[in-house]
N, C-alpha and C positions, 0 to 999 in steps of 0.2 A: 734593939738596944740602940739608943741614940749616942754621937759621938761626938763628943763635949766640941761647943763652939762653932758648932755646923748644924744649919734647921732646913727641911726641906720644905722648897718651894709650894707655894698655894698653887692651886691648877692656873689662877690665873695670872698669877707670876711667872711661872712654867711656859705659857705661853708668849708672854714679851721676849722670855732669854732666849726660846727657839728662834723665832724670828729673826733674834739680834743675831745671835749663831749664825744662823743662814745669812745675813745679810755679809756677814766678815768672811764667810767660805770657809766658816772651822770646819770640822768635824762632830757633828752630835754624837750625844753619847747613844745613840741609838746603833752605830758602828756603820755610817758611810766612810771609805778608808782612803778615795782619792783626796790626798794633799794636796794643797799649791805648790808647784813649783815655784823657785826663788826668781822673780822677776815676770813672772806670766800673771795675768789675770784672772783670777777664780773665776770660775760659771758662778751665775746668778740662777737659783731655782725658788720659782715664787708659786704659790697656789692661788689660783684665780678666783674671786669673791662674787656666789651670785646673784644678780639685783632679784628682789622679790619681782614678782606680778602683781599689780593694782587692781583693787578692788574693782567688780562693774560697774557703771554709771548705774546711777537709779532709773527707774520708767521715769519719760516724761507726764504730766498729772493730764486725765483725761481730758478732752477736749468739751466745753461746755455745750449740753446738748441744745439744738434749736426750737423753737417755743413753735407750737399746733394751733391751730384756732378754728372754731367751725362758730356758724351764726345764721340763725333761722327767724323766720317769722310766722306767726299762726293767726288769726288767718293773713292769707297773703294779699287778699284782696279785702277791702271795705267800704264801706260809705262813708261821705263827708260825717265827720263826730262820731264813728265811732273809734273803738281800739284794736290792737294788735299786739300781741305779747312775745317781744327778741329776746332768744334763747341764745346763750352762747357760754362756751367751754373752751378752755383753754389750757396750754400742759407747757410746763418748764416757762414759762414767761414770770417776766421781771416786774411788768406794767402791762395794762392793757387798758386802751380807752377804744371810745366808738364815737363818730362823727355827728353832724347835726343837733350838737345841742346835748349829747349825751355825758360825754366826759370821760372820766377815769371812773373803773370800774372794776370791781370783784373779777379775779382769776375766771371765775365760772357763776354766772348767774342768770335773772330774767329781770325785763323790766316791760311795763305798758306803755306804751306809746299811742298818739292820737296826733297823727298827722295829718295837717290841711289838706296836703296835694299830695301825689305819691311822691315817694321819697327812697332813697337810694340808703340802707345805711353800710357803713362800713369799720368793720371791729380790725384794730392795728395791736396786735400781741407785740413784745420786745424783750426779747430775752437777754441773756447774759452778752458780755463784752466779746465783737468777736461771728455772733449770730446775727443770722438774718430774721428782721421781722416777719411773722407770720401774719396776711389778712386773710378777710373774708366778708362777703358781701351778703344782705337780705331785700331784697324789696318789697314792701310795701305799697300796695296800688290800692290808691280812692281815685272811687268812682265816683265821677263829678255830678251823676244823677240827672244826664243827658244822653240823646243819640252818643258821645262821647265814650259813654262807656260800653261802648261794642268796639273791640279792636280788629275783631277778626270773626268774618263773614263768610259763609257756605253755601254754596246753595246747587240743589239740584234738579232735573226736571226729566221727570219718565213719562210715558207716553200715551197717550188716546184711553182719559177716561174722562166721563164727566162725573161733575158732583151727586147727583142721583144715584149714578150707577155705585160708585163707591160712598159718599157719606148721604145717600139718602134716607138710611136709619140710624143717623149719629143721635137725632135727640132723641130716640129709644132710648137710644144705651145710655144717651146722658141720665136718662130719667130714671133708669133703672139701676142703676150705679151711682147712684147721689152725687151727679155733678150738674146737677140742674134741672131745668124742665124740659120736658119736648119740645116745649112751642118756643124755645129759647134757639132752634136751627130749622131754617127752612129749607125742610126735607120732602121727601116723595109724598107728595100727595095720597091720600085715598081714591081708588076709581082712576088713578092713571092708567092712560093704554091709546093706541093707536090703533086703524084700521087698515089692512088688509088691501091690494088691490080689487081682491072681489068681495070686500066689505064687512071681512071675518073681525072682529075687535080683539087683540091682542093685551092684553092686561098683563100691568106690570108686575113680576113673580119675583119669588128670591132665586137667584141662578143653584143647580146643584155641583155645577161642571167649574172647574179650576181654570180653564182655557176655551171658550169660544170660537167660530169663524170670524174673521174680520170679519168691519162695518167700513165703510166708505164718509170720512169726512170734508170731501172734496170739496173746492167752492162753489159749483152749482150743486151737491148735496145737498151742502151745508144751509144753503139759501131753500133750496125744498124740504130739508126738516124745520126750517123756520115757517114756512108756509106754502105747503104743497100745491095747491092750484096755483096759487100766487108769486112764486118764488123771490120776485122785484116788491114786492108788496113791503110797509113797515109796519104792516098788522102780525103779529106775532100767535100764529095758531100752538103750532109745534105739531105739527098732525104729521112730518115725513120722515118720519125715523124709521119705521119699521118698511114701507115703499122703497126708502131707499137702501136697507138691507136685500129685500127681497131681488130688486135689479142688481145690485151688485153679485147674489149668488148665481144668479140665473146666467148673465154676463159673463164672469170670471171664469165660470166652471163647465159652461157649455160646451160637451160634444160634437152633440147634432138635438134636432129637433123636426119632427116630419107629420104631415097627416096620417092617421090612420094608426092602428096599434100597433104591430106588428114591422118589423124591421132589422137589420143586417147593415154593420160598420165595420172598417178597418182599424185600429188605432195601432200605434206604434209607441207603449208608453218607455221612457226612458226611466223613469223610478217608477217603483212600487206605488198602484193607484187605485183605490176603490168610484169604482163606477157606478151610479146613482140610477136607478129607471122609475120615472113619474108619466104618470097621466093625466091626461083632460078629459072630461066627457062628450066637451063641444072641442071640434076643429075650430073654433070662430074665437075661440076665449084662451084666457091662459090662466084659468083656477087651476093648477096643477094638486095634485092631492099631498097634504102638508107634510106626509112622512113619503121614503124612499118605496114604492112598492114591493125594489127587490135590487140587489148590489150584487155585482161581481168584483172580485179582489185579484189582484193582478200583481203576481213578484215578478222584480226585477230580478234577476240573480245580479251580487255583484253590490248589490244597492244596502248602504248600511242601515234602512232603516228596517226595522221588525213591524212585518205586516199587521194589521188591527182592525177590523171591518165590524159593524156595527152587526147584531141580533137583528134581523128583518126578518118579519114572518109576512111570505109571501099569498097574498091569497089564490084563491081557488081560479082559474082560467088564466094564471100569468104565470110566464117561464123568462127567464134572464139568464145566456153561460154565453160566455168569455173560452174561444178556442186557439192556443192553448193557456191558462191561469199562469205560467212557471217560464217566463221568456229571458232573454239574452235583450241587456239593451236594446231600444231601437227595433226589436222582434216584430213582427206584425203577431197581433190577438184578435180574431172574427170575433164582434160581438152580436148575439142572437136575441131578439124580445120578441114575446107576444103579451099584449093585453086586450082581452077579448072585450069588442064593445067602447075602449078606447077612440075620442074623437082626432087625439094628438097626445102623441109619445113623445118624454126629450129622457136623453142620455144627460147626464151633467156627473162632474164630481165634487162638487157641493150639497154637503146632507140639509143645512138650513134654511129651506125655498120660503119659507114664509116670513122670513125677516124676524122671524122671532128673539134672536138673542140681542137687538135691539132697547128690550124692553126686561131683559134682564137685570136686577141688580145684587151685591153682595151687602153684610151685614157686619156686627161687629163678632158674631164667631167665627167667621172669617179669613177679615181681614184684624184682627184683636188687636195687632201691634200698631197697627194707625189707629184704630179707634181710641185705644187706650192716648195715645201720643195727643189725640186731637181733642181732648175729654180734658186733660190733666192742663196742657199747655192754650196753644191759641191758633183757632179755623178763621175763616169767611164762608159766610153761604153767600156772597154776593164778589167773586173772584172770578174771572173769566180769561180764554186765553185771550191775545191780542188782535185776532184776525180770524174769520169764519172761512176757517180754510184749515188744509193739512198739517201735517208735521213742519216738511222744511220752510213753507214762511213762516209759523210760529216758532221755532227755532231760533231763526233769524233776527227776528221779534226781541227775543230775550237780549239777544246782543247787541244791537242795534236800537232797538225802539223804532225798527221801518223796516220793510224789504226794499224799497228803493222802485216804489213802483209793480213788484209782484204779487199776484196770489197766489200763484203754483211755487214749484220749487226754483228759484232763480239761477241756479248754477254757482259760478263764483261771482262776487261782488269785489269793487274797485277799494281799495281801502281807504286809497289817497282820497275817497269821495264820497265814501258810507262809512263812518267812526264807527266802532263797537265802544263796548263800555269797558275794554284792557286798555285799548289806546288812551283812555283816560286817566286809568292807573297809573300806565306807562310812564305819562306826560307830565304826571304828577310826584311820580317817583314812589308810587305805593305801589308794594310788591304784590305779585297776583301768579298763579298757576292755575293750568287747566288740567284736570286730570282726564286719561284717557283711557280706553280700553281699545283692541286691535277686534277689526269687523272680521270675523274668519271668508268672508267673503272678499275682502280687499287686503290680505296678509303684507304685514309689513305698514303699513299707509295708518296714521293716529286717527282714530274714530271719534272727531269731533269737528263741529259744527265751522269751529273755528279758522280751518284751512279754506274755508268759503271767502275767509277773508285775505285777500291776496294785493301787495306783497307782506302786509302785516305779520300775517303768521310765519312765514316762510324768514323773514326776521327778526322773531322770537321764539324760535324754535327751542331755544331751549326751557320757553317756560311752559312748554307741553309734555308731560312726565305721564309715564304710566299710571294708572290708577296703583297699585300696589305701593308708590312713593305716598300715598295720603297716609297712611297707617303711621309708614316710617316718619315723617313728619311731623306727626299727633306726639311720637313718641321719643322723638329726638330734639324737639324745640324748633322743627325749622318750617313752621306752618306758615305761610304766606294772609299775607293780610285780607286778601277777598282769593277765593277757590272756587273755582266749578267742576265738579263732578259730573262726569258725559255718563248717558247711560251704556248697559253695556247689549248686545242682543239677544232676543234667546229669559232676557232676566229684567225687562226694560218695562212690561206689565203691558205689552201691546198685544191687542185682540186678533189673532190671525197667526200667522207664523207655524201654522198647523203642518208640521210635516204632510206629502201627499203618501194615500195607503195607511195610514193609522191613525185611529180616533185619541189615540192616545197621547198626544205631542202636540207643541206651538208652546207660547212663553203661559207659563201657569203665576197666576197672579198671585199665588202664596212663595212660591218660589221666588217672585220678583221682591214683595214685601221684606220675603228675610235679606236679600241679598242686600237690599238699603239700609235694614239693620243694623247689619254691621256697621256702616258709616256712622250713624247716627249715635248707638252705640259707645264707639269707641272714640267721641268728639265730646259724649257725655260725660264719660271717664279719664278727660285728658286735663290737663293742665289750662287748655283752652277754653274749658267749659265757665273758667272765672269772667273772663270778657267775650267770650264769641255767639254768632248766634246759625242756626241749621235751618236754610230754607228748603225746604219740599213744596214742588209743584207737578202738573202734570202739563204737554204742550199741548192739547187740545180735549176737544172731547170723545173724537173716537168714532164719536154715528153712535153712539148712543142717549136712549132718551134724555131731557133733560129739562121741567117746568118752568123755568126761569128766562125768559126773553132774554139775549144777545143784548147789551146796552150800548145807546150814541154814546160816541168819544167822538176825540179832535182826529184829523190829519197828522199823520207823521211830521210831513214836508209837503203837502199839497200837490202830490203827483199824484193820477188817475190811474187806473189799472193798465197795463202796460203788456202782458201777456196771454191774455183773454182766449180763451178756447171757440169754435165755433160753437160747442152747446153751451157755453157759458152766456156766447153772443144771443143762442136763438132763444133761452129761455129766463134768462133774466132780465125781465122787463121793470122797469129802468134800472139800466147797470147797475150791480152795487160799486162800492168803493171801500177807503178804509173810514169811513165814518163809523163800523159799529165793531162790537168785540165778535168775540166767537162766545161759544157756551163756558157755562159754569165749570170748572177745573177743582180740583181738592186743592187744600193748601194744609200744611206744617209751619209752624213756625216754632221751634225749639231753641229755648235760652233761659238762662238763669234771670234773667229780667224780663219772660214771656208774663202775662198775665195770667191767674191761676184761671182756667178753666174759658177762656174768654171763645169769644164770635164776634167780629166783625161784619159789622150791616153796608160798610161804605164801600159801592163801587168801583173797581180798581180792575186793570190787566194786569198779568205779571209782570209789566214794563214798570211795577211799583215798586219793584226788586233791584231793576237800574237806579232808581229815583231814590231808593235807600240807602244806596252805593252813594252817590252825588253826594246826598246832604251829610251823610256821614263824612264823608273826605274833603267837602265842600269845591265838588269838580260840578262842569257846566252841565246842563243838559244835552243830550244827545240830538233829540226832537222834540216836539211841540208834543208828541204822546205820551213818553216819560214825562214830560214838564208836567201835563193835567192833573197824574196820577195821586194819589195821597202819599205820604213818604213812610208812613206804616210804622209810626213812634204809636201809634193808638193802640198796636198789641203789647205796646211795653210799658212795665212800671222801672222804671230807672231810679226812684228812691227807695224803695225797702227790699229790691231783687228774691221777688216772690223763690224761685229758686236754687238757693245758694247751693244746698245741696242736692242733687237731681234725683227722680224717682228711677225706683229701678222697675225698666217695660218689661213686659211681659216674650219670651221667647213666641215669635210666628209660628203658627200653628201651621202645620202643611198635611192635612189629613186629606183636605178635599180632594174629590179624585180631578184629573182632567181628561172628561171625554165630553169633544164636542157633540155630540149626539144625545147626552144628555141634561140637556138643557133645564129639565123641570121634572 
């Protein structure tokens, strides 16, 4: 019931008169009952108001993301006039242009290009406000269709073979493999062969054995396989190859040697040794009989090698033992023979008394991975080493273009006074490494040539890397612009090296072949393969046979032989010197600009290898021998880079067995 002339407050009326209420200190009608006293102060009670919380800030908007770019070229390499097609992709960019001539260009696209000279290009992405531009680089290399376009040079050099012995059935295989004809390499003759000190003719066979005894290519060898009566002579027989096998086993391997058949020695061996018994039927002569009559085998205990003695079947009136077979280093072993009717008995531990493996050679089932290489790419049958002498002046040879007056091994050479062909690079500022392997005979000490040269090497040390660095190198970009590859021992394809006590051991030429392989191989498959080129050579010929006369050249420097032996003195009548090469050597020559199938007829030393170093870099000559040489642009086609793409060789075969003893 409402009561006339009285309305009740709205809620929010209600709420002002509280307020006001409280603010005068009445009394609400809600019944708080302290009144003011007359003169004091009301208390103030107030309710406290409270501020909301604000809203969160919003996210700041993402940050704009930065532009990618990649850019390629296909091919990467070309010839003057042709093309190349730059690929490039790009993500979150704003713009993108590419340099020389290109412009502004699609996010992601291709275009041909045909550049003069090589060219650098460079794609610059630009993204949002804020971001960093994204590049990226491609080059394109033309090949100017000269020496020029080789940037990068390999070359390596294994040991004592001649051309006969290894590519003296090249133009079979060419011929039978459609790369030509036979008469397209001048290979082993038919009816080649040598004779015998007592007259036997030795005809040249296909080897069956992986491994051989050494052959002796020493300078007065060298000079008697040129012309055995004659040695001084510059009549070119070739008749001392198998003479000079036959002395050097007789020599090397000598025990004893006594009249009569029957006889009794002490030997003391320190490794495991097969001892050899041969006969004569005159005391007065030395036709020794061509095989061993009968071998005693002798362990070392201690000694890591596993003993191996050839099958001799001894005939009837001959007995050979060795008392005790099973010794302690250093051990004393009685050795006992009889040969009934013998005129002269020798003990030796050489089974190859007849110089036979002289006049052995391999084939392309063989050796398949050179053959193949040497078929496809580009040989010489007219390539020789530098000097009719051993290993280390022809060595010397390759680095030099002189020994400085030597035929034998020189020792170390003055550098400030004999240049090698690094000092040139050096000098020049082209970069060059030698790769090395460690001699397990000389542990610790870099197994190359190079330390010959002193103090040169000794400060360049650092550009002497293990062989294991060439791979890394192939593989990471950082190949040096000319490389030598040292060989390594054991894998170097040198004739000998025959553990003593086992026919089974010494460096086996299939094992050598693959081990190069790999090099060649993985040069082929590299990046490098666009500009580089892979020299294979051998440093001498070995002591074995070889049809092709030694040819006149110049003088290094017109120094005379300077360490002369007294047999060198008593039998080389008129001294030789360095007027003439050594025998015929195998050659490789491996590059995308090699000529398809080619043979070279121009006479050259390996010092043509220096001479192709020079002209390419445009550095001086070393000596007047490098200077003669040809510079070896006639294995290459430099305009249409016979090939771009490289074939793929065949994996080295390594079935052949290696036992010296069997030779045929």
């Amino acid at each position: 019931m409402r009561t006339p002339g009285f309305s009740f407050p709205t809620p929010l009326k209600l709420s002002i008169l509280l307020i006001a209420v409280a603010a005068l200190g009445l009394t609400t009608a809600c019944g708080g009952s302290a009144a003011a006293s007359p003169g004091a102060t009301a208390p103030v009670s107030t309710t406290p108001i409270s501020t909301p919380t604000p809203p969160p800030a919003p996210p700041p908007p993402p940050a704009p993301a930065a532009p990618t770019a990649t850019l390629t070229a296909n091919p990467a390499t070309i010839q003057v006039g042709q093309s190349a097609t730059l690929s490039w992709q790009t993500q979150n960019a704003t713009s993108v242009t590419i340099d020389n001539g290109v412009g502004t260009v699609a996010a992601s696209d291709s275009r041909t290009m045909t550049p003069a000279q090589t060219t650098t290009y460079t794609l610059t992405a630009t993204g949002a406000s804020g971001t960093q531009p994204a590049t990226a680089t491609a080059t394109v290399t033309v090949n100017p269709r000269d020496i020029t376009s080789i940037n990068h040079i390999i070359f390596m050099l294994q040991e004592n073979r001649s051309f006969d012995d290894y590519f003296g059935q090249l133009g079979a295989y060419r011929a039978a493999n459609g790369y030509g004809a036979a008469s397209d390499v001048d290979g082993l003759p038919p009816g080649a062969g040598n004779r015998t000190d007592a007259g036997q003719v030795i005809a040249s066979y296909h080897f069956r054995t992986a491994c051989t005894e050494n052959s002796d290519p020493d300078w007065l060898e060298s000079h008697g396989d040129y012309n055995l009566s004659d040695p001084g002579s510059n009549l070119f027989v070739g008749d001392g190859f198998v003479h000079n096998g036959q002395g050097q086993a007789r020599t090397n391997g000598l025990v004893t040697e006594i009249t009569g058949g029957t006889g009794t020695l002490t030997v003391n061996p320190r490794h495991t040794t097969n001892y050899y018994l041969y006969a004569d039927a005159s005391a007065a002569t030395e036709n020794y009989s061509s095989l061993p009559l009968a071998v005693v085998s002798v362990v070392v205990t201690g000694d890591p090698i596993a003993p191996s003695a050839p099958s001799v079947s001894t005939p009837a009136g001959v007995s050979f033992t060795g008392t005790p077979t099973t010794v302690a280093p250093g051990q004393a072993v009685t050795l006992t023979w009889n040969a009934a009717g013998a005129g002269k008995t020798m003990v030796n531990t050489w089974y190859d008394q007849l110089g036979r493996r002289a006049m052995g050679y391999y084939d392309g089932g063989d050796l398949n991975y050179y053959y193949f290489l040497a078929s496809n790419f580009a040989t010489s049958d007219r390539w020789f080493s530098p000097i009719s002498s051993n290993s280390p002046p022809n060595r010397l040879f390759l680095y030099a273009a002189t020994t400085h007056g030597h035929v034998h091994d020189p020792g170390t050479l003055d550098s400030t006074v004999v240049k090698n062909i690094f000092q040139l690079l050096d000098a020049a500022g082209i970069s060059w490494k030698v790769y090395y392997t460690i001699d397990p005979n000389i542990p610790g000490v870099p197994h190359t040539a190079l330390t010959r040269f002193q103090p040169f090497a000794q400060d360049h040390a650092a550009n002497l890397v293990p062989v294991s660095q060439y791979f890394t190198d192939l593989q990471s970009g950082t190949l040096a612009q000319v490389s030598f590859i040292e060989e390594l021992p054991g894998y170097d394809e040198h004739p000998g090296a025959t553990l003593p006590g086992t026919v089974h051991a010494g460096n086996d030429i299939q094992d050598g072949a693959q081990y190069v392989s790999t090099f060649i191989d993985s040069f082929m498959q590299s990046k490098y393969w666009a500009d580089g080129v892979f020299f294979l050579t051998f440093d001498e010929g070995g002591g074995f046979y070889d049809h092709v006369s030694p040819q006149a050249t110049v003088s290094p420097d017109g120094i005379a032989p300077l360490d002369l032996l007294p047999k060198d003195i008593q039998w080389i009548v008129p001294q030789g010197d360095f007027t003439r090469t050594g025998y015929r050597v195998p050659l490789l020559v491996v590059s995308p600009f090699t000529k398809k199938s080619y043979v070279s007829h121009t006479p050259a030393d390996f010092t043509a290898i220096d001479k192709f170093i020079e002209t390419r870099f445009g550095l001086p000559n070393l000596t007047a021998r490098d200077a003669a040489q040809m510079d070896m642009t006639e294995f290459f086609d430099f305009v249409d880079m016979p090939w771009a793409g490289p074939p793929t060789p065949p994996k080295q075969d390594r079935s052949l067995q290696c036992n010296y003893t069997n030779l045929q």
